[in-house]
C-alpha positions, 0 to 999 in steps of 0.5 A: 448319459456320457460323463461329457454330457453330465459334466456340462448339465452339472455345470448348467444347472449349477450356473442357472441356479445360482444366476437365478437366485440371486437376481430373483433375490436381488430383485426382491430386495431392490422391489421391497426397498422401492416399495417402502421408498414410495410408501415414505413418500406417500405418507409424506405427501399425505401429511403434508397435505393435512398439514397445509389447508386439508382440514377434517372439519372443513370437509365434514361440513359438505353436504350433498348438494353443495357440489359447485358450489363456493365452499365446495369449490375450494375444498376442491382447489385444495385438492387439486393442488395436490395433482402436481405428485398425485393423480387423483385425491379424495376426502372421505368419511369414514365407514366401519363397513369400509370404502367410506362416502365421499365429501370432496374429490379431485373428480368433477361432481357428476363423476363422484357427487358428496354421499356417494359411496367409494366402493373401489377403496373397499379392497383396502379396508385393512389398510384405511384401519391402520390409517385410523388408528396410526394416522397413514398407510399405503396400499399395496401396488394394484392395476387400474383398468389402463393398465398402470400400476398404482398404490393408494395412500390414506392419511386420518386428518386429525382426530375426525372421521374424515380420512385423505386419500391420494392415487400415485403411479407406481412408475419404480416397477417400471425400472425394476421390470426392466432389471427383471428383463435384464437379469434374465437375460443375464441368467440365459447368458450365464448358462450359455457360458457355463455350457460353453466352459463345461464343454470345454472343461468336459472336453479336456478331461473326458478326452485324456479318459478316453485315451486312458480307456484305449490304452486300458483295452490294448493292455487287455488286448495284450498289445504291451508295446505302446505306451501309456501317453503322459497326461498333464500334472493332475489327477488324470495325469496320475492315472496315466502314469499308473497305468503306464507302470500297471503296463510296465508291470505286466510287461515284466511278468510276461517276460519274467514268465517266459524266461521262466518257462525257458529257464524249467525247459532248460533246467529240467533238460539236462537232469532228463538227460543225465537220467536218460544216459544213467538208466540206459547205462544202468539198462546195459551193465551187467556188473552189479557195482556199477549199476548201483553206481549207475542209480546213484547217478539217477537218484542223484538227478531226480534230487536235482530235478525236484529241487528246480521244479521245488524252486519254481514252486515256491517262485510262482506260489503267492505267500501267505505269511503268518506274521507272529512277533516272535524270538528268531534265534530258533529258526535261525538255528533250524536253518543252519542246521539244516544246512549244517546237515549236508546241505552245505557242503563241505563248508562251515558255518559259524553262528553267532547269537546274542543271549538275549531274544531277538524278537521280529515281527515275521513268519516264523518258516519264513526266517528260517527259509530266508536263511536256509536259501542265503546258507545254500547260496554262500555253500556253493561257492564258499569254504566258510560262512559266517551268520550274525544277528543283532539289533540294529536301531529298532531292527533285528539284522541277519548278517549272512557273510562268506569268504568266497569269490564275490558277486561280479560288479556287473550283476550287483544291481541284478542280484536280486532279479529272477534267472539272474546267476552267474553259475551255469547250475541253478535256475537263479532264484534263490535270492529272488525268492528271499527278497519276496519272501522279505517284502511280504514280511515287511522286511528287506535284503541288501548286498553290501558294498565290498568297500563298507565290509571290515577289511581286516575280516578273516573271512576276506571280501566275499559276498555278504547280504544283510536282512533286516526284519521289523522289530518290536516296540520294546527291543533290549539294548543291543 
C-alpha cells in the first residue's frame, strides 16, 4: 500500500469515525430528551384526565352487560374526550397476572365488551406496576400492525383498582429519522471531502518525497551534477535541503579524492625520479665517495617518500580518539622536542608553559600531533617560532607563532583545505589534518588576522595559528 494510499485511508476513516460518532451520539441525545418529552406529556394528560371526570369508582362499577347502556355511555364520552391528544383510552381493572379486564374503552362494545381481558397490554406489565405504585409510567416506543409507532401511558385513578390507559403517536421519531437520514448523508459527504483533502494533502507531500526519492537515486547512480530542488519551508523542505548538502558533501570528497589521487601521483613522481637518477648514478660511479654521496641522495628520497605516503595515510585514516581529561603540558613538550630534534631545521623554538597544569579534555597523541605538525610547517619557512599555552576563558589555547613570511591574503580563507599550499614541496595537508584531528577532539584552530597580532612582537607579523581544546570544569585561574 503506498503512503498515498495510506495517507487518504487515514484521513477517511478518521473523518467517518468522528462524523459517525457524533451524529450517532447526537441522535441518541435528541431521541432520549424527545422521548422523556413525550413521556412529560403523557403523564400530563393522563392526570389531567383523572383529575377532570375519569373517576376509579364510577368505573368500577361497570358490569358486564351494561355496555350501550346510559352509564356506560357516558363513561365513554369522558374517554372519548380524550381523542383530540390520544388515539385510543382505555379504564381497566387491575390484574396481578398483568393486561387487567377491561370496564370502558374508547373502542365500540363489540370490539372490546366490559370483562374482556386486555391481552395487548400484557407486554407492559412492569410499566402498569410502576403505575400502581408511583401513580403514572409511559411505555416504551413499539409498532402497531399499520406500521406507526406509538407509546402507552398508564396512570392509577386514585387509590382503586382501576388504571387509565392512553395510546398516542409516537410522531418525534418521525423528525428524528429524518435527522438520521441527514447525519448519514452528512457522514458520507464528510468522508468523501476528507478523501478529497487527503488526496490533495497526500498528493503534496507524497510528490516532493518522490522527487526526493529520484534525487536520492541519482546521487547513488553517482550523477552529482543536479541539484537537490528546494522544497518548501517544512519538513520535507528540510530533508531536501539536507540531501542537497548530503550531495554537496559527496561532491567535495570525490573532488577531494581526485585531487588527492593526483596530488600522491605527483608527489610520489618526483621522489621516483630522483631515486631513478641517484641509483643509476650511484650504478655507474666507481668512486667510493661519491657513491655514498650518491645513496644519501637516495635515502634522503625514500624519507621524503614515506613522509608523502605517511601523510596521505594519516588524511585518509578515520580517527579514533581517545579522549582523556588530562595535563598537556607533557605532549606539548614530546612535540617540540620532537621538532627540537632535527625536524625543524635550523630554526628555534621557544616554549613558554605556565607552572600550573593545563588540563584539556583531548588525546593525548593527538595534542602532541597537532603540535609536531603546526612546529613542521612554522620550520620550513621560519628562522624562529615561538609556542605558548594558556587558559583562556575555560579553554586551554596553544599559541603556535613564527617570524616568517606569512600566509599570502589569497589563500587565508583556504588554509585549512586539503592540497592547499603555497610551497611547490609538500602535499598540503598538514593543516588539514590538524583542523581534523581538533574536530574529533571537539576542539578548533584559527589563523589570526595580522591586524589582532601584537605589533611591537619580536617575532614580526608572521604566521600565528591559535588551537583551542575543551577544558575542565574546575580550571585554575590563569
Amino acid at each position: 500500500m503506498t503512503l498515498r494510499t495510506r495517507f487518504a485511508l487515514a484521513l477517511v476513516v478518521f473523518s467517518v469515525l468522528i462524523t459517525a460518532g457524533g451524529s450517532a451520539l447526537a441522535w441518541q441525545v435528541m431521541s432520549g430528551t424527545l422521548e422523556d418529552e413525550l413521556d412529560e406529556k403523557l403523564a400530563w394528560l393522563t392526570g389531567a384526565a383523572a383529575g377532570t371526570g375519569i373517576v376509579g369508582e364510577d368505573f368500577l362499577a361497570v358490569t358486564p352487560g351494561l355496555e350501550g347502556g346510559t352509564f356506560w355511555s357516558a363513561l365513554q364520552a369522558r374517554l372519548r374526550g380524550m381523542q383530540d391528544f390520544a388515539q385510543d383510552a382505555y379504564v381497566f381493572r387491575w390484574s396481578d397476572s398483568g393486561g387487567g379486564q377491561a370496564l370502558v374503552t374508547t373502542r365500540p362494545p363489540e370490539e372490546i365488551a366490559t370483562g374482556t381481558t386486555l391481552r395487548f397490554l400484557t407486554a407492559y406489565t412492569s410499566e402498569m406496576e410502576r403505575a400502581r405504585t408511583e401513580g403514572a409510567s409511559a411505555s416504551p416506543v413499539f409498532e402497531d400492525d399499520d406500521g406507526v409507532l406509538y407509546k402507552y401511558g398508564f396512570r392509577r385513578l386514585g387509590q382503586t383498582d382501576a388504571m387509565l390507559a392512553v395510546r398516542v403517536r409516537a410522531d418525534f421519531l418521525e423528525p428524528l429519522a429524518e435527522l438520521r437520514r441527514t447525519l448519514v448523508i452528512g457522514a458520507v459527504a464528510a468522508a468523501l471531502l476528507a478523501a478529497l483533502l487527503a488526496l490533495f494533502l497526500a498528493a503534496n507531500v507524497v510528490r516532493p518525497l518522490e522527487r526526493l526519492s529520484r534525487a536520492a537515486i541519482r546521487i547513488q547512480r553517482g550523477r552529482w551534477d543536479i541539484p537537490v530542488r528546494e522544497e518548501r519551508d517544512d519538513e520535507v523542505g528540510r530533508l531536501a535541503r539536507a540531501m542537497e548538502r548530503m550531495r554537496k558533501g559527496v561532491v567535495q570528497r570525490d573532488e577531494q579524492l581526485r585531487l588527492m589521487l593526483a596530488q600522491v601521483a605527483h608527489e610520489i613522481r618526483n621522489p621516483l625520479g630522483g631515486l631513478e637518477l641517484f641509483a643509476a648514478a650511484a650504478a655507474d660511479t666507481e668512486d667510493p665517495v661519491e657513491r655514498r654521496r650518491l645513496i644519501g641522495r637516495v635515502r634522503s628520497e625514500v624519507e621524503g617518500l614515506n613522509t608523502i605516503i605517511n601523510e596521505f595515510l594519516v588524511f585518509a585514516r578515520p580517527l579514533e580518539p581517545r579522549i582523556t581529561l588530562h595535563d598537556i603540558r607533557e605532549p606539548i613538550r614530546e612535540g617540540v622536542d620532537l621538532v627540537d630534534g632535527g625536524g625543524a631545521g635550523d630554526a628555534r623554538v621557544d616554549l613558554e608553559l605556565p607552572e600550573y597544569p593545563l588540563l584539556a579534555r583531548a588525546d593525548p597523541d593527538h595534542v602532541k600531533r597537532v603540535v609536531l605538525n603546526l612546529l613542521r610547517n612554522a620550520a620550513e619557512v621560519a628562522d624562529r617560532i615561538r609556542v605558548r599555552a594558556e587558559v583562556v576563558h575555560g579553554e586551554v589555547r596553544v599559541t603556535v607563532r613564527d617570524d616568517g613570511p606569512g600566509v599570502p591574503e589569497e589563500l587565508r580563507d583556504r588554509i585549512f583545505e586539503p592540497f592547499v599550499t603555497d610551497r611547490e614541496q609538500g602535499a598540503g595537508l598538514g593543516l588539514a589534518i590538524v583542523q581534523r584531528i581538533l574536530e574529533t577532539n571537539g576542539g578548533r584552530i584559527e589563523l589570526v588576522d595580522p591586524e589582532r597580532m601584537e605589533p611591537d612582537d619580536e617575532l614580526g607579523t608572521g604566521a600565528e595559528f591559535r588551537v583551542y581544546w575543551g577544558g575542565s570544569e574546575e580550571l585554575p585561574a590563569s
